[in-house]
KOLSE-421843 format. One record per residue: residue in one letter; y, z, x of N, C-alpha, C, O in turn. Coordinates in steps of 0.001 Angstrom, whole numbers, plus 500000, padded with zeros to 6 digits. Each point is the difference from the previous one (the first is absolute). Layout:
<rs>
aYZXYZXYZXYZX;...
</rs>
This chain:
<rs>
x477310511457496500501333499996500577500995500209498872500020499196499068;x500781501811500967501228500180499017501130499100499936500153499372501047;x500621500395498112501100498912499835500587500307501109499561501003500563;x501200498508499872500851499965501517499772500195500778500784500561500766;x497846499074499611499143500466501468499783498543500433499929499070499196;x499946500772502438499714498829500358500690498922499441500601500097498930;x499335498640501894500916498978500080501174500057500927500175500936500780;x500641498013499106500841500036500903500959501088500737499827501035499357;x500959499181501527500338501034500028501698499333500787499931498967500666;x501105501561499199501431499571500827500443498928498641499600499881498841;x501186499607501799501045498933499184499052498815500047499334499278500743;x501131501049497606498999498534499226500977499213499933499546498872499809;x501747501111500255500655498916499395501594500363500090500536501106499942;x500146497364500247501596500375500601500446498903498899499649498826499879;x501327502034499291500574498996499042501451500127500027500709500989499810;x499682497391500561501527500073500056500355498580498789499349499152499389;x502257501316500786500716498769499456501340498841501100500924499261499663;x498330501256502045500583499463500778499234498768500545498832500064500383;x501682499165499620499212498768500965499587500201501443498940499665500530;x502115500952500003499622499889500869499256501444501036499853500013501222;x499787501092497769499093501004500143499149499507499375499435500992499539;x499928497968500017499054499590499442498837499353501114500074498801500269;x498910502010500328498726499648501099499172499698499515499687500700499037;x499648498402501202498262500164499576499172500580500472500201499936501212;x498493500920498498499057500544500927499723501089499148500030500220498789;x499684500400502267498942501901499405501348500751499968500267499015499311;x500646501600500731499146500146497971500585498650499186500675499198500646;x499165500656498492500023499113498867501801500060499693500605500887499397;x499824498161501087501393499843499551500649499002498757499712498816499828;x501221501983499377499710499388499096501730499679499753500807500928499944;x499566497734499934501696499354499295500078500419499014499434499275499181;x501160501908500239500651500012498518501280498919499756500665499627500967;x499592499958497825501024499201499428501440500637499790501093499438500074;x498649501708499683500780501153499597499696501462499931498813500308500102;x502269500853499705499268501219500160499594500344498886499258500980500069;x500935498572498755498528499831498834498858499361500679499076500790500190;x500821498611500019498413499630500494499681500715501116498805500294500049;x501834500070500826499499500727501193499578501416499129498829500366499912;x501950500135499661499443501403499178498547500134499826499103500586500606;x501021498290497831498584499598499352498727500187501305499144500836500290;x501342497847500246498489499484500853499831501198500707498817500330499912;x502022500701500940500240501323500852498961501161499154499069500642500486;x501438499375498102499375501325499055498519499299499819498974500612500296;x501019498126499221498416499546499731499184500248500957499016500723499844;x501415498474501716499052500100501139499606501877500404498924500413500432;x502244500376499276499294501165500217499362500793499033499621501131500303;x500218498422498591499548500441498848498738499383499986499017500727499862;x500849498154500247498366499334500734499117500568501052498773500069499932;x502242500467501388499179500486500934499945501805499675499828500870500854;x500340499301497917500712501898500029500662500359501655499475500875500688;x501590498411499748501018499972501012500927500734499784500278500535498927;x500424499571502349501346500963499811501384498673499831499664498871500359;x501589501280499190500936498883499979501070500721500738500210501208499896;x500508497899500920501042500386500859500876499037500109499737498858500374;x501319501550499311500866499013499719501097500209501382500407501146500194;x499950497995500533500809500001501181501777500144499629500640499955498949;x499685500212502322501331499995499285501133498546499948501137499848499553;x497833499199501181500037499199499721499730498853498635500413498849499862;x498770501959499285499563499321499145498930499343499870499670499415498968;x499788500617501915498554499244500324499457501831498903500517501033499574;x498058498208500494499019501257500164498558499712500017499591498967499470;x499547501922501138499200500141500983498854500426498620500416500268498873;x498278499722501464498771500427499336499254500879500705498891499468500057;x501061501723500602499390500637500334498575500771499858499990501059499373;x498975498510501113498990501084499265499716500750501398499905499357501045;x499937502350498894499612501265500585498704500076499933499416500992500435;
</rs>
């Protein structure tokens, strides 16, 4: 199997710095402190899954893998 084959597939992960857009469940939601940390944890988690990053215009952003 080649790097980026198989495994998960859709939104791995919803990272905000709102409380109250903050859910628990599938996908993996995650409280940033600030939009330094939301960045970070946003670029790491898709850099872990070789993911796509999407940043809302809200400010949240999303982990996508295709």
């Amino acid at each position: 199997m080649s790097k980026g084959e198989g495994g998960a597939k859709g939104i791995l992960a919803y990272i905000t710095t709102d409380k109250s857009r903050h859910i628990g469940g599938a996908p993996l939601a995650i409280l940033a402190k600030d939009e330094d940390e939301l960045i970070d944890i946003s670029n790491a988690i898709a850099e872990a899954f070789l993911a796509n990053l999407l940043q809302l215009k809200n400010g949240d952003c999303l982990v996508i893998k295709k």
